[in-house]
LUMVEX-426502 format. One line per 5 residues: their letters; for each residue x, y, z of C-alpha. Coordinates in steps of 0.02 Angstrom, whole numbers. Each point is the difference from the previous one (the first is absolute). Layout:
N
A) X Y Z  ...
This chain:
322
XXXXX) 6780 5839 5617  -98 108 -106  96 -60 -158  -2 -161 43  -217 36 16
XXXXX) 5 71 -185  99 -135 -58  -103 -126 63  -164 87 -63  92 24 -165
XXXXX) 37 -186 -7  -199 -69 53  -71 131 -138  116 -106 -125  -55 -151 35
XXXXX) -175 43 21  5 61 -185  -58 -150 -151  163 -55 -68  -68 72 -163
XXXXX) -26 162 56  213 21 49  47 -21 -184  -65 37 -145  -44 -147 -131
XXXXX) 138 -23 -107  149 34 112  124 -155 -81  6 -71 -127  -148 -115 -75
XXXXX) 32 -195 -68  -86 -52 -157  6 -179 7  -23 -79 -189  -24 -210 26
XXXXX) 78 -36 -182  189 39 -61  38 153 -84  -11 30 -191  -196 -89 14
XXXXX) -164 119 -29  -21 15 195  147 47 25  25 139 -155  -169 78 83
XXXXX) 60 6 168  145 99 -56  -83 112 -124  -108 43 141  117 16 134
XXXXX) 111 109 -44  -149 158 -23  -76 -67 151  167 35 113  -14 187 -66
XXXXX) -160 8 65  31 -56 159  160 81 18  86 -181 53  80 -129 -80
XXXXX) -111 -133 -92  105 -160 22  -39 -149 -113  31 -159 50  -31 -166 -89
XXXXX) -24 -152 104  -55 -132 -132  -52 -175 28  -154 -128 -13  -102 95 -114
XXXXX) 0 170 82  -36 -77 175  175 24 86  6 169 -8  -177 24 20
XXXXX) 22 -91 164  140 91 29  -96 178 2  -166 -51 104  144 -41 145
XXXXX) 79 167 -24  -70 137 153  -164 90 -71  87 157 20  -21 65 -174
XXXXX) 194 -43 -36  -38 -151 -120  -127 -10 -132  6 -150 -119  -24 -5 -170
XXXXX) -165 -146 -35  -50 -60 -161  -122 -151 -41  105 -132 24  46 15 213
XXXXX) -159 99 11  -129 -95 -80  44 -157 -80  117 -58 149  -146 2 144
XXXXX) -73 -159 -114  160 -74 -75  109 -9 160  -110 -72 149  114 32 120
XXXXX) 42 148 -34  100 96 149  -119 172 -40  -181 37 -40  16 154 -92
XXXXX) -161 71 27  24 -4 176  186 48 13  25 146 -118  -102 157 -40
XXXXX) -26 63 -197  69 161 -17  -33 8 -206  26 -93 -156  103 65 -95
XXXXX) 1 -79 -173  -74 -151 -102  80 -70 -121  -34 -142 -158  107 -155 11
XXXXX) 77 -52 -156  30 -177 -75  166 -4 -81  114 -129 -66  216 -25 -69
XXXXX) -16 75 -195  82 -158 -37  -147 -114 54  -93 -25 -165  -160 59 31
XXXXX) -74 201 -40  -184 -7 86  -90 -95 130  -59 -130 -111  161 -38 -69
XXXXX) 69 -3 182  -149 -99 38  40 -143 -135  160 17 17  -21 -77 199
XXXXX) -133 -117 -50  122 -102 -109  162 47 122  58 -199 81  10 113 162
XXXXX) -102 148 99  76 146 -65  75 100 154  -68 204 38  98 102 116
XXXXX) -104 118 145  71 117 113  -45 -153 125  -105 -125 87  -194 87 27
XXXXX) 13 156 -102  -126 58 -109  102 -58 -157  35 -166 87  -214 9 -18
XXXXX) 20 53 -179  87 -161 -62  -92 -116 105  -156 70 -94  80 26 -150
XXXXX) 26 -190 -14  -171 -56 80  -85 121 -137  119 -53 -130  -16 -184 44
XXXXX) 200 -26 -16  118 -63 129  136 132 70  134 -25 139  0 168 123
XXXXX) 159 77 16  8 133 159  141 105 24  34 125 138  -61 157 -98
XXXXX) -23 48 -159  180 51 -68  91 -173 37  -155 -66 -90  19 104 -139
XXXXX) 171 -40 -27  -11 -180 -3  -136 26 -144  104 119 -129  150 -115 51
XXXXX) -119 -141 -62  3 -116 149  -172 38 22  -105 -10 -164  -154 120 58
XXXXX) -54 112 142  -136 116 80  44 135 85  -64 178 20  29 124 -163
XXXXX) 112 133 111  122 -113 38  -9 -80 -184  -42 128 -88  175 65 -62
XXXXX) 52 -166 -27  -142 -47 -141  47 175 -81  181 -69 -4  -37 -136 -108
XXXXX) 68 -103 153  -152 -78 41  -177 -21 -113  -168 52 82  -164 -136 -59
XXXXX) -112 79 115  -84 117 120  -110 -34 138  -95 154 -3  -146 17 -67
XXXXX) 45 110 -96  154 57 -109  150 85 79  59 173 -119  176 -51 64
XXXXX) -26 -159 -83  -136 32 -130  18 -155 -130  -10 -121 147  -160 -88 6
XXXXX) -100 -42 152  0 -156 61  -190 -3 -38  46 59 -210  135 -137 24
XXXXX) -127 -143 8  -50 -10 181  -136 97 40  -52 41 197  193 10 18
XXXXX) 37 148 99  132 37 164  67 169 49  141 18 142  -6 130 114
XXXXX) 103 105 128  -20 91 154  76 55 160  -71 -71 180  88 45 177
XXXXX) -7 -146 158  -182 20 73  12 98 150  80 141 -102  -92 182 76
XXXXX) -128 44 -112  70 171 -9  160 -88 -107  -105 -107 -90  -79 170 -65
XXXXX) 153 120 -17  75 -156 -106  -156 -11 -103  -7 179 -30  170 2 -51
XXXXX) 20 -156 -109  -170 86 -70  122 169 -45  135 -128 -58  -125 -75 -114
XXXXX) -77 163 -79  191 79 -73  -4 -16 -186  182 -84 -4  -43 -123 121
XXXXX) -171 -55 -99  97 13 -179  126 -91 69  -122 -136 66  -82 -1 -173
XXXXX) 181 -51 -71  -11 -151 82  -150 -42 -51  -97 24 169  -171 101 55
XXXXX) 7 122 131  -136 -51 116  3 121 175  -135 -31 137  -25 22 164
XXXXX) 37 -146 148  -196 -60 3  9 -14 -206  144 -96 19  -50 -123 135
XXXXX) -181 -20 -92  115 -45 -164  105 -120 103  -121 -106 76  -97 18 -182
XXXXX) 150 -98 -78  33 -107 148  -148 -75 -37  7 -10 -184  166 -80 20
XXXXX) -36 -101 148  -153 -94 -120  117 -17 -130  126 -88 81  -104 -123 65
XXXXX) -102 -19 -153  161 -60 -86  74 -82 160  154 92 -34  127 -62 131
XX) 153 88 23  157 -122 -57
């Protein structure tokens, strides 16, 4: 009877003890859920980041891409997961601050159904086009649509991202006619335009970065304000003729709402240590991003910052998703 007693006292100060207080944080591994298909400049970051961020917890860092509708699958897809610290998302512009405006029935809010951990990096888009299309600047790309019979077609990584954005203001500003071409990431995208089935594109520089140095694809444009040094003879879109031009993507990682605060910060302040090793910021720098760490309440300032900015603009130019 009197082990039976222990046992039972034993068992009742188990469950009287917080579920997070039994293990510590992380004791499996952790899913990184990317909402575009690999190869695209989500998906490269995720993994660059990953991999140094699984040392540092001492568990697996498990990416997995769940692509669809712009970002908005997969984003859907995380704010359903438990908030038990296990899956963190990777958010850019597109799901997290274009989509609230372009999609109205959207199945997430994401201000109200994930946390900001950090940003991680922002990045120029780039306008490219096929080498064989006959034109070598904006202007020339600009004529060259003007006296096209037909819209000229531009791939995007898909339907609401930022460089879906890019074209639709690219040919509002440039006062041509273009035909949007979304694909489910940035790589199949990509590959339709060096193939040539595609004539031009915007995408973000990481992911097309390598392929302009190639001679596989030609870059017109940034959409910086400024110059990239990976890409230094590229003009701005502003030296290229349209001034006021300017759209920057951006990445970061969130976790589903409820998520303890205590993860939230041991997940900041690692993706903070993650940020700050030299390879991983050269390495960044290759692809022609900017390290940008902050804390969750920096992040979720910036966020509702460009929901807003995007939010007006899509109205402005009663962009409707096709």
């Amino acid at each position: 009877m009197k082990r039976i007693a222990l046992a039972l006292m034993a068992g009742m100060a188990v469950a009287a003890c917080p579920v997070g207080a039994q293990t510590a944080w992380p004791a499996q591994p952790v899913k990184w859920i990317v909402p575009y298909p690999p190869g695209g400049s989500t998906d490269m970051l995720a993994r660059l980041v990953s991999h140094k961020l699984g040392e540092r917890l001492k568990q697996t860092v498990i990416v997995e891409n769940k692509a669809g509708a712009g970002g908005n699958l997969g984003t859907d897809y995380a704010v359903k997961q438990p908030a038990d610290g296990y899956t963190i998302v990777m958010g850019n512009i597109g799901p997290i601050s274009i989509n609230p405006a372009l999609y109205p029935d959207l199945p997430y809010k994401p201000q109200r159904d994930l946390a900001p951990v950090t940003m991680l990096m922002s990045v120029p888009n780039l306008l490219v086009v096929n080498p064989a299309l006959p034109v070598k600047s904006v202007k020339e790309l600009i004529d060259y649509a003007r006296r096209a019979g037909a819209p000229l077609g531009y791939a995007t990584p898909g339907t609401g991202t930022s460089l879906h954005l890019a074209g639709e203001l690219f040919a509002s500003t440039a006062g041509i006619r273009l035909t949007h071409v979304p694909y489910r990431g940035s790589a199949p995208g990509l590959n339709d335009t060096v193939a040539g089935h595609v004539p031009m594109m915007f995408d973000n520089m990481p992911s097309a970065l390598q392929l302009v140095k190639a001679g596989k694809l030609r870059a017109l444009a940034i959409t910086s304000a400024t110059r990239s040094p990976q890409l230094p003879d590229v003009p701005t879109m502003a030296e290229a003729g349209l001034p006021g031009y300017e759209i920057s993507g951006w990445f970061g990682v969130l976790v589903p709402a409820a998520t303890p605060k205590p993860i939230v910060e041991r997940l900041n302040q690692e993706l903070l240590a993650v940020l700050a090793m030299p390879d991983v910021r050269e390495q960044i720098a290759v692809m022609g991003g900017i390290v940008v760490a902050d804390g969750p309440a920096g992040f979720g300032r910036y966020i509702a910052s460009e929901t807003d900015k995007w939010g007006a603009l899509v109205r402005s130019a009663q962009i409707k998703v096709q």
